[in-house]
BAKOL-909441 format. One record per residue (C-alpha): residue number from 1; x, y, z. Coordinates in pm, whole numbers, plus 50000, padded with zeros to 5 digits. Example, Ala and Ser with C-alpha at 12.3 -4.5 7.8 and 13.67 -1.06 7.14 Angstrom:
REM residues 2
nr 1, X 51230, Y 49550, Z 50780;
nr 2, X 51367, Y 49894, Z 50714;
***
This chain:
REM residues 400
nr 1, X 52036, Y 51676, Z 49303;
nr 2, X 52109, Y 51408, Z 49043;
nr 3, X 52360, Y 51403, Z 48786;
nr 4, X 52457, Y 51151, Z 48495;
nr 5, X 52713, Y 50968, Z 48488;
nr 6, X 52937, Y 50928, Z 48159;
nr 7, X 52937, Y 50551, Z 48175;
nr 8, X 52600, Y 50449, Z 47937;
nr 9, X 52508, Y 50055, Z 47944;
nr 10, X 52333, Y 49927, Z 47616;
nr 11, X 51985, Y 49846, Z 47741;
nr 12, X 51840, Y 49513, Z 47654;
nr 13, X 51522, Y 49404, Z 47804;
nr 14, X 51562, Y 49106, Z 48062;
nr 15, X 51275, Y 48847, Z 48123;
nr 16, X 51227, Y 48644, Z 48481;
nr 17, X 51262, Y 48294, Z 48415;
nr 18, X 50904, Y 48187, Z 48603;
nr 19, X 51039, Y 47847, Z 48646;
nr 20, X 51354, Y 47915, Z 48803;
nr 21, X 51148, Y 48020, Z 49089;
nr 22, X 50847, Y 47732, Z 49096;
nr 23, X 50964, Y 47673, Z 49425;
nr 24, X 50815, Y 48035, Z 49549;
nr 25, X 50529, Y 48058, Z 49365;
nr 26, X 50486, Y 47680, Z 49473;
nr 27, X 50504, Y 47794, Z 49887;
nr 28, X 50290, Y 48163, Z 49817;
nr 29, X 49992, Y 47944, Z 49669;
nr 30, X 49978, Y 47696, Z 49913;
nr 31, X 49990, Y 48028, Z 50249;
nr 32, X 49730, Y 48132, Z 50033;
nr 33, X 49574, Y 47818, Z 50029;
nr 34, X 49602, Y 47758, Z 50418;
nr 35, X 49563, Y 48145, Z 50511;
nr 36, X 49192, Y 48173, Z 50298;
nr 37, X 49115, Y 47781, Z 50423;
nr 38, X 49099, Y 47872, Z 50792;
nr 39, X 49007, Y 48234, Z 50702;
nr 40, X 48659, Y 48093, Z 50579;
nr 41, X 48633, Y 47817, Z 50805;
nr 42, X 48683, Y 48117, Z 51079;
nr 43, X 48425, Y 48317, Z 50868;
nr 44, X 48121, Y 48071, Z 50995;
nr 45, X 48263, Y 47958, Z 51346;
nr 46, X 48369, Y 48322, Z 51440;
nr 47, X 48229, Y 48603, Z 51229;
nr 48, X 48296, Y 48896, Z 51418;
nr 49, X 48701, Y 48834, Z 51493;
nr 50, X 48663, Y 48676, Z 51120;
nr 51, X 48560, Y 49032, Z 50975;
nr 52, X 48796, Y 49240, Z 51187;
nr 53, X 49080, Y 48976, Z 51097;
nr 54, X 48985, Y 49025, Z 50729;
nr 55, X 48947, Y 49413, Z 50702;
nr 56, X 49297, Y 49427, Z 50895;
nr 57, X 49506, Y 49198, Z 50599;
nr 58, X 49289, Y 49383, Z 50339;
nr 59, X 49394, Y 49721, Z 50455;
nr 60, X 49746, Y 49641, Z 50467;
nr 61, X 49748, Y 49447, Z 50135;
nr 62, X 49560, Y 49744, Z 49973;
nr 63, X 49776, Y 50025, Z 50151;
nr 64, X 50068, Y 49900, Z 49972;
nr 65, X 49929, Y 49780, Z 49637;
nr 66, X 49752, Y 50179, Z 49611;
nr 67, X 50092, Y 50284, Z 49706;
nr 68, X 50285, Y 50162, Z 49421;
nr 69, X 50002, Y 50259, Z 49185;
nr 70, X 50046, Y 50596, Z 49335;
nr 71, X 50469, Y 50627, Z 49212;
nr 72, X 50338, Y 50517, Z 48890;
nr 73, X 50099, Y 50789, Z 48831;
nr 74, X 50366, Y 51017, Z 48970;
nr 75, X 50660, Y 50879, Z 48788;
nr 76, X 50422, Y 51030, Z 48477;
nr 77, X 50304, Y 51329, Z 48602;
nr 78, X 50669, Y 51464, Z 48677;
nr 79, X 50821, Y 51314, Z 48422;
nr 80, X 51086, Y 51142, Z 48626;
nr 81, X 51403, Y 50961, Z 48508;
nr 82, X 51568, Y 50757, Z 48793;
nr 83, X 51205, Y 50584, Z 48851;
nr 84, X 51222, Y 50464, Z 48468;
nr 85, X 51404, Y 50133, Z 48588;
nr 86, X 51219, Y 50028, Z 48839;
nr 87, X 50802, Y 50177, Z 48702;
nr 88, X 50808, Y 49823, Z 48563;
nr 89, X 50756, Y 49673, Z 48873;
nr 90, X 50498, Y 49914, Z 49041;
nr 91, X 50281, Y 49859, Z 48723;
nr 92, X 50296, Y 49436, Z 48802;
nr 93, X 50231, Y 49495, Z 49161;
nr 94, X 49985, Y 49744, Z 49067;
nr 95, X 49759, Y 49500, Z 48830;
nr 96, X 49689, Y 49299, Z 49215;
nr 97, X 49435, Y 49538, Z 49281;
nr 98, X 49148, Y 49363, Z 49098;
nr 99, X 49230, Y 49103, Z 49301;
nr 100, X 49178, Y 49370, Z 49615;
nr 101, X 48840, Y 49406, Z 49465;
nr 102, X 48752, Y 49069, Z 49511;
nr 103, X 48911, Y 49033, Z 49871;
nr 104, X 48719, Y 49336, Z 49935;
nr 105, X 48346, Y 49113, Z 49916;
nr 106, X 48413, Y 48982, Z 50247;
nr 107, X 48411, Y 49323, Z 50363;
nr 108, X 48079, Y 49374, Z 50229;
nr 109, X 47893, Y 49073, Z 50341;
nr 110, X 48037, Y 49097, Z 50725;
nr 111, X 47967, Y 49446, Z 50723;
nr 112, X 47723, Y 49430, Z 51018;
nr 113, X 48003, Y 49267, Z 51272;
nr 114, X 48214, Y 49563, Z 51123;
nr 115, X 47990, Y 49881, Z 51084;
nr 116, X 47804, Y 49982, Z 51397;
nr 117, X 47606, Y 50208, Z 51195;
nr 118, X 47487, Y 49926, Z 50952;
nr 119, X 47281, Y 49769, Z 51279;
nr 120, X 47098, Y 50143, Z 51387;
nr 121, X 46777, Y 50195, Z 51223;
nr 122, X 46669, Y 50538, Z 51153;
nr 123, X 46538, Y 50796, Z 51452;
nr 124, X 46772, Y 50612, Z 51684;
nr 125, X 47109, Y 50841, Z 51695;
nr 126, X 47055, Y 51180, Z 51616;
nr 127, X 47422, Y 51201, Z 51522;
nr 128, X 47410, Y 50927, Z 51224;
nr 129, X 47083, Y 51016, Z 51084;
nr 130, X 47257, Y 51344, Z 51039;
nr 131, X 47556, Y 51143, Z 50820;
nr 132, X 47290, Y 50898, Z 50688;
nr 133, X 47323, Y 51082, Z 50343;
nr 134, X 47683, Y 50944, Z 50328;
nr 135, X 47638, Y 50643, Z 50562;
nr 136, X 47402, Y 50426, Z 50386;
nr 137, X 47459, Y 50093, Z 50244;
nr 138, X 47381, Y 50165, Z 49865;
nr 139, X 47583, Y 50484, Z 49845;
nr 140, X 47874, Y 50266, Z 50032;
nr 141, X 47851, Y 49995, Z 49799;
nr 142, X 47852, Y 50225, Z 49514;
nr 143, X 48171, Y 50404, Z 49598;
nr 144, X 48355, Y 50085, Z 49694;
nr 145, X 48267, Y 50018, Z 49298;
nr 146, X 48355, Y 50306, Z 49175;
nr 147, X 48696, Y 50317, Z 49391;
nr 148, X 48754, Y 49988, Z 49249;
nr 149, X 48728, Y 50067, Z 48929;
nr 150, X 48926, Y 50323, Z 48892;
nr 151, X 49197, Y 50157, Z 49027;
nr 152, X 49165, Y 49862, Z 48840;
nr 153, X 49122, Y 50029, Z 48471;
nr 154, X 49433, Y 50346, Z 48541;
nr 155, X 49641, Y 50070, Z 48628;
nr 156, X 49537, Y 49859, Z 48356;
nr 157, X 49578, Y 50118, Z 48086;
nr 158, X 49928, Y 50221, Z 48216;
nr 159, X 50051, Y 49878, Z 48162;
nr 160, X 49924, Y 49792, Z 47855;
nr 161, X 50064, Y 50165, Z 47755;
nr 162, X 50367, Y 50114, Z 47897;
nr 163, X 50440, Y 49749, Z 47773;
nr 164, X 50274, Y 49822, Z 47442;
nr 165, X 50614, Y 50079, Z 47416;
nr 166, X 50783, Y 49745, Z 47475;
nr 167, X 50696, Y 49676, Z 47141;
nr 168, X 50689, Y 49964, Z 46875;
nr 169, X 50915, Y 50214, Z 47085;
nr 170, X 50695, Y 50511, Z 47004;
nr 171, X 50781, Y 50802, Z 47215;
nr 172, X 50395, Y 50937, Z 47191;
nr 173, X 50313, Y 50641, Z 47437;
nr 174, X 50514, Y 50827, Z 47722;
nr 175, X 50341, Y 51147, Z 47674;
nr 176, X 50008, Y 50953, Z 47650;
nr 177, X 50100, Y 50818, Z 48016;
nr 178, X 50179, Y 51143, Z 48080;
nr 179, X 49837, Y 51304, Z 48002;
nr 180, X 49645, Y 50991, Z 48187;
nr 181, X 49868, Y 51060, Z 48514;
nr 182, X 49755, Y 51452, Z 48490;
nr 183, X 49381, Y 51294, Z 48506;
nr 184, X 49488, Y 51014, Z 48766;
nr 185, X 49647, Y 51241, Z 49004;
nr 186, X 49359, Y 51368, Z 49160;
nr 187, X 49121, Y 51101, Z 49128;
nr 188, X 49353, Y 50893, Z 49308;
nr 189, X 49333, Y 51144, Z 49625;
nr 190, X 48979, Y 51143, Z 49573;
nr 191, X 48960, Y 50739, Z 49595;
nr 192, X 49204, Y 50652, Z 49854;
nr 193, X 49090, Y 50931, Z 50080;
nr 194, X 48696, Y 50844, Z 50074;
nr 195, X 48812, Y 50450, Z 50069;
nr 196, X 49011, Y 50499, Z 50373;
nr 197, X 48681, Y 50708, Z 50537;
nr 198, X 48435, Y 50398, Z 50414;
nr 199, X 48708, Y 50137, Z 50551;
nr 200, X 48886, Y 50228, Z 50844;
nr 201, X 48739, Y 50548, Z 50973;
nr 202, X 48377, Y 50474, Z 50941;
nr 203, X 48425, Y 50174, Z 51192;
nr 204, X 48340, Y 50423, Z 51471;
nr 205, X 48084, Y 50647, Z 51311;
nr 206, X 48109, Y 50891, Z 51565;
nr 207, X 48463, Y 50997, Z 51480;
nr 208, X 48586, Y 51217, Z 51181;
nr 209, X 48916, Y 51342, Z 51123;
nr 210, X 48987, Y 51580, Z 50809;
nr 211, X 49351, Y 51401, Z 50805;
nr 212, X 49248, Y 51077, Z 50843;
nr 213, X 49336, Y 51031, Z 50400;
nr 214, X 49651, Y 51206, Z 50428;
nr 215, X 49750, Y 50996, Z 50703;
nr 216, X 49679, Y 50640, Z 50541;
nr 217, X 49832, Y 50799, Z 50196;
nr 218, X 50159, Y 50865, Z 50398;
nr 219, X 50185, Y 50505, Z 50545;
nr 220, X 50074, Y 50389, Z 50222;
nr 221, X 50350, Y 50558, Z 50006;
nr 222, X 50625, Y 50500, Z 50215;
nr 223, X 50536, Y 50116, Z 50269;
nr 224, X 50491, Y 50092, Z 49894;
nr 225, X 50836, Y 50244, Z 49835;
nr 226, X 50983, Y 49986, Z 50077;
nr 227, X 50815, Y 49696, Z 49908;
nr 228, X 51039, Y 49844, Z 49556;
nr 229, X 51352, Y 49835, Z 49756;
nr 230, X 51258, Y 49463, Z 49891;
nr 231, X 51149, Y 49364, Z 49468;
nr 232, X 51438, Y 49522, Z 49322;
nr 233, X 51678, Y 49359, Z 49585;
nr 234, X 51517, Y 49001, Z 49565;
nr 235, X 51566, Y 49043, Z 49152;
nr 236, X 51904, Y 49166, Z 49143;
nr 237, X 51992, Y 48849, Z 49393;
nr 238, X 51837, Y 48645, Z 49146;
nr 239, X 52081, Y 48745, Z 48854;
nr 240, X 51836, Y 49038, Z 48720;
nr 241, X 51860, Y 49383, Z 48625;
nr 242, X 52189, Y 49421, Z 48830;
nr 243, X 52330, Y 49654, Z 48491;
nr 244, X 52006, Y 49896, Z 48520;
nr 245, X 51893, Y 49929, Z 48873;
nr 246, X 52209, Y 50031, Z 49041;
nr 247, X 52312, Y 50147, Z 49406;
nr 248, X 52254, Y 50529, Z 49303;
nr 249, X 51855, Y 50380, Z 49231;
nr 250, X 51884, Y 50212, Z 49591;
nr 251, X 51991, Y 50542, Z 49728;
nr 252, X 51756, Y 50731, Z 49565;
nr 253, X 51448, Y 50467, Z 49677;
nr 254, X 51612, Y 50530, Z 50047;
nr 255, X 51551, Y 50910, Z 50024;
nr 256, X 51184, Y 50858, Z 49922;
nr 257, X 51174, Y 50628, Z 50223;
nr 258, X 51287, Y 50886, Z 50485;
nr 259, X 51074, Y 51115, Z 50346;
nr 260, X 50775, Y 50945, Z 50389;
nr 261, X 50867, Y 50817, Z 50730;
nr 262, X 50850, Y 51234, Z 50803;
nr 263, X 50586, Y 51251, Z 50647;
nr 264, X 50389, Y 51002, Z 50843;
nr 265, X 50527, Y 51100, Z 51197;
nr 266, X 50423, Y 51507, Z 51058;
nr 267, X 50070, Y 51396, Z 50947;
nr 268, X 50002, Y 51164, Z 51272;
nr 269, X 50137, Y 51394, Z 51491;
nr 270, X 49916, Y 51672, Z 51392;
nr 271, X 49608, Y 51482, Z 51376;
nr 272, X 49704, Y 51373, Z 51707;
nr 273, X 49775, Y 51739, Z 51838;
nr 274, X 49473, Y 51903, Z 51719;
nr 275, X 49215, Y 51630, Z 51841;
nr 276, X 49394, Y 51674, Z 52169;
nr 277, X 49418, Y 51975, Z 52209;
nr 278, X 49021, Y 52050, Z 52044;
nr 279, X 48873, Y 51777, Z 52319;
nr 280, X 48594, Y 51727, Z 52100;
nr 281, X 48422, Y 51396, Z 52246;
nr 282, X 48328, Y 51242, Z 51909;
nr 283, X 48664, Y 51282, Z 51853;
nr 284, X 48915, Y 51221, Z 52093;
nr 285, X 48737, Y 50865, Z 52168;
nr 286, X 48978, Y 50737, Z 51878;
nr 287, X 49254, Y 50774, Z 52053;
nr 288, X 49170, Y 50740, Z 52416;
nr 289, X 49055, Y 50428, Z 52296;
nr 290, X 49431, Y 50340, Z 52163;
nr 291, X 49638, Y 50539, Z 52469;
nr 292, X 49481, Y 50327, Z 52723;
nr 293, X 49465, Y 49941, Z 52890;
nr 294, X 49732, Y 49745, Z 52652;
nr 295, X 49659, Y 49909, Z 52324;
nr 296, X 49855, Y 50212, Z 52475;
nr 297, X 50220, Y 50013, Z 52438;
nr 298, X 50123, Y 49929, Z 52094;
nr 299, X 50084, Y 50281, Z 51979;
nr 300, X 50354, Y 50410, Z 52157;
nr 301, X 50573, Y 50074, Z 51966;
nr 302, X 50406, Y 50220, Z 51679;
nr 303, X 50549, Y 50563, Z 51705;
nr 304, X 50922, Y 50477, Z 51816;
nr 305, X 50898, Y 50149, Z 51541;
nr 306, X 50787, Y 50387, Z 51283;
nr 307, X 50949, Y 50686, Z 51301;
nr 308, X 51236, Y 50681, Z 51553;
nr 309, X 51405, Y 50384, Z 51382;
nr 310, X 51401, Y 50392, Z 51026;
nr 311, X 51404, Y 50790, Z 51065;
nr 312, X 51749, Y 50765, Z 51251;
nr 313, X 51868, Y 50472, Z 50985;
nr 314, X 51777, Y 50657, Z 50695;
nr 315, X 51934, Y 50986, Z 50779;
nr 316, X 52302, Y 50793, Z 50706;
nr 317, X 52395, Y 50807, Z 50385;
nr 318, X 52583, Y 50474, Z 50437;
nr 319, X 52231, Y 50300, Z 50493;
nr 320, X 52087, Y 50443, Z 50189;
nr 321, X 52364, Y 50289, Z 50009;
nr 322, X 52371, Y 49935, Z 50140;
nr 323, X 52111, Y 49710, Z 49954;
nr 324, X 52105, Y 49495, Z 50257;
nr 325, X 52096, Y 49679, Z 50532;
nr 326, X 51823, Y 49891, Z 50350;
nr 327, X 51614, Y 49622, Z 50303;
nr 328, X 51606, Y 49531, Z 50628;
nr 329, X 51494, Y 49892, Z 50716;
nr 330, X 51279, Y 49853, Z 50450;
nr 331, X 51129, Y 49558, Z 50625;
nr 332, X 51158, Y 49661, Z 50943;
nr 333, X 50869, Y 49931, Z 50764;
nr 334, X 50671, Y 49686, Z 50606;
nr 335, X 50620, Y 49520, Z 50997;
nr 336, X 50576, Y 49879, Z 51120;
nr 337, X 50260, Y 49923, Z 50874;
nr 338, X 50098, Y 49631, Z 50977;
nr 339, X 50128, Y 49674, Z 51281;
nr 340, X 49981, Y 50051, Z 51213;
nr 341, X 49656, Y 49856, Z 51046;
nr 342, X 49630, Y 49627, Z 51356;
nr 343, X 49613, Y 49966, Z 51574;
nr 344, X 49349, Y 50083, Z 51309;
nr 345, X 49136, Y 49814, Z 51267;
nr 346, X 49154, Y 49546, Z 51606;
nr 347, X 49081, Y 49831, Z 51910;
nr 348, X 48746, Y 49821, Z 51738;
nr 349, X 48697, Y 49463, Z 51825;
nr 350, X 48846, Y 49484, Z 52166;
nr 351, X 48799, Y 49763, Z 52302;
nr 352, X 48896, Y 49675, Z 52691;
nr 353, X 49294, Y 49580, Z 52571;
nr 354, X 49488, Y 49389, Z 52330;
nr 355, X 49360, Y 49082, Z 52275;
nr 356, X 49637, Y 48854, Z 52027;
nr 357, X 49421, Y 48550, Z 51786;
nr 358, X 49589, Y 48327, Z 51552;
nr 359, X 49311, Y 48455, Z 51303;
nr 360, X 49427, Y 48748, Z 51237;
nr 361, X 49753, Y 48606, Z 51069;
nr 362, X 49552, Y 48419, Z 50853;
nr 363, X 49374, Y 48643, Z 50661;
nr 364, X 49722, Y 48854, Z 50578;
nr 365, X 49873, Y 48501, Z 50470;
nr 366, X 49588, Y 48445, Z 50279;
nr 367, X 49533, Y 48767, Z 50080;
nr 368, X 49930, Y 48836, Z 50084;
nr 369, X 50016, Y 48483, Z 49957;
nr 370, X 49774, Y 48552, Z 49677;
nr 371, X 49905, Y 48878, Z 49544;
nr 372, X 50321, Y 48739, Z 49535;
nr 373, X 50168, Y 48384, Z 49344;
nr 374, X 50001, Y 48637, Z 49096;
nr 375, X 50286, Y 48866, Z 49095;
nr 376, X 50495, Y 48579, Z 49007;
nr 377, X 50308, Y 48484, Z 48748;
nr 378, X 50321, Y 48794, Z 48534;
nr 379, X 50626, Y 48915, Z 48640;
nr 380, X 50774, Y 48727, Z 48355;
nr 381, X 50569, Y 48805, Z 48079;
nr 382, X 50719, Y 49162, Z 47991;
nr 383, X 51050, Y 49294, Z 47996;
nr 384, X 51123, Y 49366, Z 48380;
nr 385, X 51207, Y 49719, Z 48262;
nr 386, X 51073, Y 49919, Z 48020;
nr 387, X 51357, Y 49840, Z 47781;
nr 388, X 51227, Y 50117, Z 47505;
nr 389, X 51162, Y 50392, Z 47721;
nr 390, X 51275, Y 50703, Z 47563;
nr 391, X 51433, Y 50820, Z 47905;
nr 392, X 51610, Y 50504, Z 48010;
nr 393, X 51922, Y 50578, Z 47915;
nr 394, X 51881, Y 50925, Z 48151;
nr 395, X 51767, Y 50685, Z 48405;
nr 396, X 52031, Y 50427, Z 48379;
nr 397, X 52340, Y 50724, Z 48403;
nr 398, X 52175, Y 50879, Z 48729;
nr 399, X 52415, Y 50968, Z 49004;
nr 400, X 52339, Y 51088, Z 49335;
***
């Protein structure tokens, strides 16, 4: 459990100094440049690799982005203190996913290289005109809308909340955030569950997994939480926040990240185990498709890279309380979930082995490279923690 500390720094708010760091935003715009150049050059020379290429760096972009959105509404709804430091960050990361929306258009106008079901008229597969209710264009498109919106306008309002308590300092503000997380919560399992059926799942219509939510919320968490360690580090290098986030916040970010590396390994096994040991043909094909020809050594790279390693690493104490050598397990994460979207999305594609293309770097380049020049450019307009928080002194005394 945590504890406070008697020690009590004065909290001022501290501001990133955008031009100190021209030099990054200066290299993110131009791999965004180059990664969404080729990506729509690729888009009308090769539109099916194009569209799988582009659904894989969307899903990992939005995995993580969703993630940090999720410790937000969480940090609320529990009323946490240690998180108070560092919420400032999810809720700039966070205000990316409009930008998701947009990167999410390509999705919708390459949906017939992507969607089988798109291309089978009605009468032709028993099977999908018994899912056409839910499979249909128009109802897709409307739920990609209304995902999208709720993302963008919860994340919205807890920023403008939160920074808003920048400037009066009224305590009603937290229990406002407080309230909207009770009525995030669950529309947030709703969203990312049905988005990650619509996105990922839905590329092979015949398969259905009840776990299939939970599993993309676990990678998504824990790769989120990763990301924070990686922020937090990179500012406290850069002369920031190095009197508020401390190494007891590093330790406590390195819990959360063992957890959810459990949690994933827990969740994939047993959706693993149960389709196995079911032998249902619609759906078992998922994974026959990924345990054989060369897409078998990826998953099984997948399982030791993302649970064997960091789950040994994080179980030391001594990791979770080095900043460097938990970011590079917090990297070393990062790679393991996009690699865990490449096993998602690319088997689709090619379906007789692994088959590498420089086009599917692009697209992550592209959509990744746009997200850090945005981050960067709001990153310094508020305080880079919530300086007026009525719980950041608890937050600032935590000991592990």
């Amino acid at each position: 459990m945590s504890e406070r500390s008697h020690v009590v720094p004065t909290p001022e708010g501290e501001y990133f100094e955008s031009t100190r760091f021209a030099g990054l935003s200066l290299i993110a715009g131009l791999l965004a440049l180059v990664g969404l150049g080729v990506s729509l050059i690729a888009a009308f020379v090769w539109p099916e690799q194009f569209a799988y290429s582009w659904l894989f760096g969307f899903a990992f972009c939005f995995t993580i982005c969703a993630g940090c959105f999720f410790w937000i509404i969480v940090h609320h709804a529990v009323d946490a203190e240690w998180s108070v430091v560092v919420r400032r960050q999810w809720e700039n990361i966070a205000q990316s996913l409009p930008l998701l929306a947009l990167f999410f258009i390509p999705v919708i106008l390459f949906r017939h290289h992507l969607y089988e079901w798109t291309n089978i008229p009605p009468g032709q597969d028993h099977l999908l005109d018994s899912k056409r209710a839910y499979l249909n264009f128009p109802f897709f498109l409307i739920r990609a809308v209304v995902f999208f919106s709720y993302f963008t306008i919860f994340a919205f309002l807890f920023r403008k909340i939160s920074t808003g308590q920048d400037r009066d300092g009224n305590p009603a503000a937290t229990l406002r955030m407080r309230r909207l997380a009770f009525v995030a919560l669950p529309l947030f399992g709703l969203s990312l569950t049905f988005g990650a059926w619509d996105w990922l799942a839905a590329l092979d219509y015949k398969w259905f997994s009840t776990m299939w939510g939970v599993y993309i919320f676990a990678g998504a968490c824990g790769s989120a939480m990763s990301l924070t360690v990686l922020v937090m580090a990179a500012l406290r290098h850069g002369g920031y926040v190095r009197e508020t986030v401390t190494i007891e916040h590093f330790h406590i970010m390195g819990k959360w990240m063992l957890a959810f590396t459990v949690f994933w390994a827990y969740i994939g096994f047993s959706q693993y185990m149960l389709i196995w040991y079911a032998n249902i043909p619609e759906e078992t094909e998922y994974f026959i498709l990924r345990n054989t020809e060369s897409w078998n050594l990826l998953s099984l790279l997948l399982v030791v890279g993302r649970f064997f390693v960091p789950f040994a690493l994080l179980l030391l104490r001594s990791t979770k309380k080095n900043v460097r050598t938990l970011c590079l397990v917090a990297g070393w994460i990062l790679c393991m979930q996009l690699l865990d979207m490449y096993v998602v999305v690319l088997p689709e594609l090619h379906r007789t082995g692994v088959h590498l293309s420089l086009l599917d770097i692009f697209p992550v380049l592209g959509i990744a490279g746009t997200l850090v020049f945005f981050y960067l450019r709001i990153v310094g307009k508020t305080s880079l923690f919530p300086v007026r928080d009525p719980r950041l002194i608890e937050s600032l005394r935590i000991v592990n």
